[in-house]
C-alpha positions as CSV (number, residue, x, y, z in Angstrom):
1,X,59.1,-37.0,41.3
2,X,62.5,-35.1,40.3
3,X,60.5,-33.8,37.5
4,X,57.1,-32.6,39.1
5,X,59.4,-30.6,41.7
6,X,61.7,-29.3,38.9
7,X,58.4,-28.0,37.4
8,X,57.2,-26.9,40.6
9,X,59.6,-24.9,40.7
10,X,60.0,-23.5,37.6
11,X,56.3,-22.2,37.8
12,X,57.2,-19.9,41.1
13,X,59.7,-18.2,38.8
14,X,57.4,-18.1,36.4
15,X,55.1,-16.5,39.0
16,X,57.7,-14.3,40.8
17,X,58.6,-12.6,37.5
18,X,54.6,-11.9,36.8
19,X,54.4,-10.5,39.9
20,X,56.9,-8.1,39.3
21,X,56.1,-7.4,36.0
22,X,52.5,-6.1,37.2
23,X,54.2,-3.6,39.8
24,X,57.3,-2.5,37.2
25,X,54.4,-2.1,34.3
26,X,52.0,0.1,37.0
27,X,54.7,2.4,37.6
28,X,56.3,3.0,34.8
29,X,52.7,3.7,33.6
30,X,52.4,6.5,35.8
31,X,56.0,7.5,36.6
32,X,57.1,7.1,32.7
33,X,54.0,7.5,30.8
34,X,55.6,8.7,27.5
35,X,57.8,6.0,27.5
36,X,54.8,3.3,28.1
37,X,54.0,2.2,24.8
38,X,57.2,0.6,24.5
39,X,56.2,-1.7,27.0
40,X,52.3,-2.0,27.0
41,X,49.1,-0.2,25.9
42,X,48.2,2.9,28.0
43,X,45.1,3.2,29.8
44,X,42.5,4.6,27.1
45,X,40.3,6.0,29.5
46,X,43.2,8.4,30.7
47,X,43.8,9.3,26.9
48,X,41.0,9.9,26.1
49,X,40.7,12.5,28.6
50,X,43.7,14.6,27.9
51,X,46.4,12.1,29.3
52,X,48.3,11.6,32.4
53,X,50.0,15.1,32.3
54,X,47.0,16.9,32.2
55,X,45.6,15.1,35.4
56,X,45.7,17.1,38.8
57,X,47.7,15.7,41.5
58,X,44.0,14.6,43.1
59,X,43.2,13.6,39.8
60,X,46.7,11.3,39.4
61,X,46.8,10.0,43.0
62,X,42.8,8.9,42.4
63,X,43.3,7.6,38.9
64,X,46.8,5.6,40.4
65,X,45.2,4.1,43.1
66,X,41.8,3.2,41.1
67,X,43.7,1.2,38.5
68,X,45.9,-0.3,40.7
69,X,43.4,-2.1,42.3
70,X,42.0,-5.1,39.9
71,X,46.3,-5.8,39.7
72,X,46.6,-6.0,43.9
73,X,43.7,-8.5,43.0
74,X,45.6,-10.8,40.7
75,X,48.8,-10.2,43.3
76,X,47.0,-11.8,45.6
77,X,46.3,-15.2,43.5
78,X,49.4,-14.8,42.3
79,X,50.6,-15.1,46.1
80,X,48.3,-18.2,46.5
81,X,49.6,-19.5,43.8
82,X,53.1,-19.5,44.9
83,X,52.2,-20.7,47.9
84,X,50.0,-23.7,46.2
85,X,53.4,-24.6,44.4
86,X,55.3,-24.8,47.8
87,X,52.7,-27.1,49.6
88,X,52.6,-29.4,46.1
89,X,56.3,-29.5,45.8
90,X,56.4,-30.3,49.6
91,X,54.0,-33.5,49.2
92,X,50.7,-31.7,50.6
93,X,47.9,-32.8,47.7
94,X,45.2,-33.4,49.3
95,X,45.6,-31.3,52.6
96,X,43.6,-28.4,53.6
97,X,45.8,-25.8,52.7
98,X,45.6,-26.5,49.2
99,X,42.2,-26.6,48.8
100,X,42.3,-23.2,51.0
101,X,44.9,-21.7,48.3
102,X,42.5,-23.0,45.5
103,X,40.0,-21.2,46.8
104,X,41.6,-18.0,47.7
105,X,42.7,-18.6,43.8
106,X,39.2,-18.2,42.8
107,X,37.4,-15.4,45.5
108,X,40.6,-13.2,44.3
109,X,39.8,-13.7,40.8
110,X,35.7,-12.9,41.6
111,X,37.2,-9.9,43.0
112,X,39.6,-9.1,39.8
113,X,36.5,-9.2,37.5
114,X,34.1,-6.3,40.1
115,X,37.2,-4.1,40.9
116,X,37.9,-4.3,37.1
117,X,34.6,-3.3,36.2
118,X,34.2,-1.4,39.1
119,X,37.5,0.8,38.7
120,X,36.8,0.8,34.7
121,X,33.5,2.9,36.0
122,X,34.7,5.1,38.8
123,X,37.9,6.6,37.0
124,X,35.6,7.7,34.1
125,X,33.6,9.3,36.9
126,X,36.5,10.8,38.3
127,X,38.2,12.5,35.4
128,X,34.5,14.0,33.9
129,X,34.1,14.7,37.7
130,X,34.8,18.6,37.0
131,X,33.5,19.1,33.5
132,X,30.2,20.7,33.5
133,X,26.7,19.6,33.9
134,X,26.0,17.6,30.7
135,X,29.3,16.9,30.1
136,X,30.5,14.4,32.6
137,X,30.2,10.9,31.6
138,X,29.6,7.4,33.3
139,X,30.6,4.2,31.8
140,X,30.2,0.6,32.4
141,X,32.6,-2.1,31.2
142,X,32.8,-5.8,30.6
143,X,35.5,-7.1,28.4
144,X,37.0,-10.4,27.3
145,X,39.7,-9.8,30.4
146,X,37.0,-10.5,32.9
147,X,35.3,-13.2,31.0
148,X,38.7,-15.1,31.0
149,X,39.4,-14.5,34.8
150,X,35.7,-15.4,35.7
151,X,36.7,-19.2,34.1
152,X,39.2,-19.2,35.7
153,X,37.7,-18.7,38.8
154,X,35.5,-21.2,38.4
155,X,38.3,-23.6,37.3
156,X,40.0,-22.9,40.5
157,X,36.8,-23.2,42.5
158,X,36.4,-26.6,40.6
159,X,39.9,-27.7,41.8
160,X,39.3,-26.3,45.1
161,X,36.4,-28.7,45.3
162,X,37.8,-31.8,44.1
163,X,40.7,-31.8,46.7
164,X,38.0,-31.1,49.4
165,X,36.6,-34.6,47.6
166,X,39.6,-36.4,47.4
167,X,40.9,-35.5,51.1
168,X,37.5,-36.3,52.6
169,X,37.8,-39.9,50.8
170,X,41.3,-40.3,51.9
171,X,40.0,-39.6,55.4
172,X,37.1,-42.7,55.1
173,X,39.7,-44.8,53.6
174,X,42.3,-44.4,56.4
175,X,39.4,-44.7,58.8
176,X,38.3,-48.2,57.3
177,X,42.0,-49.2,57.4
């Protein structure tokens, strides 16, 4: 048991560090950008069209917020995940809240995949917005990114499921006894 707990909680600083290395790799994107590619690919979309310094302050805040919003979407399971970890490491398998954490897994990560696609569509939108007629453009995207966080969704939902299973036969068996 030592051991599963140990894990336990190596996997919240595992998921702690994530967490923050989302919100440290958002800003320096857009606070550092020509220091960026020492730490990730920029946003091609955004370099395609000129870059970040050529981007009106509209232009920045709206292009900031847009491709902020598929990571406050993996945030979010990232928060249930923690929180998963603390009701395992505290003996709560088969209860209700982790089923409700499993599934709050997998709706965040349905929402990852449509605000990814979503914001992949609007912030092409938004920097053609003031090119002429005939020059602005409109893009739809699905990548391997969304195909991955779709299985996982569904592996979440799965688990999600199974400790809905398991508590409800723990429930009749208790009942018998």
């Amino acid at each position: 048991m030592t051991n599963i707990s140990n894990s336990l909680r190596f996997l919240r600083i595992v998921i702690l560090i994530l967490g923050t290395v989302i919100m440290i790799a958002q800003l320096w994107y857009w606070l550092f950008p020509d220091t960026f590619y020492y730490i990730g690919l920029p946003n091609t979309a955004i370099e395609e069209h000129g870059g970040i310094a050529s981007l009106s302050s509209t232009e920045w805040w709206g292009s900031f917020i847009l491709t902020f919003l598929p990571n406050s979407a993996i945030l979010y399971a990232l928060y249930y995940l923690y929180r998963l970890t603390t009701f395992l490491s505290a003996g709560q398998w088969f209860e209700e809240v982790c089923e409700q954490c499993c599934s709050h897994i997998s709706k965040s990560l349905f929402v990852y995949v449509v605000l990814n696609i979503t914001h992949a569509t609007l912030l092409v939108v938004l920097l053609t917005m003031d090119n002429p007629p005939g020059k602005r453009e409109f893009a739809i995207g699905f990548g391997g990114d969304d195909l991955m966080a779709l299985v996982l969704a569904l592996f979440a939902l799965t688990i999600a499921h199974m400790v809905r299973l398991a508590r409800q036969q723990r429930d009749e068996l208790n009942e018998i006894i």
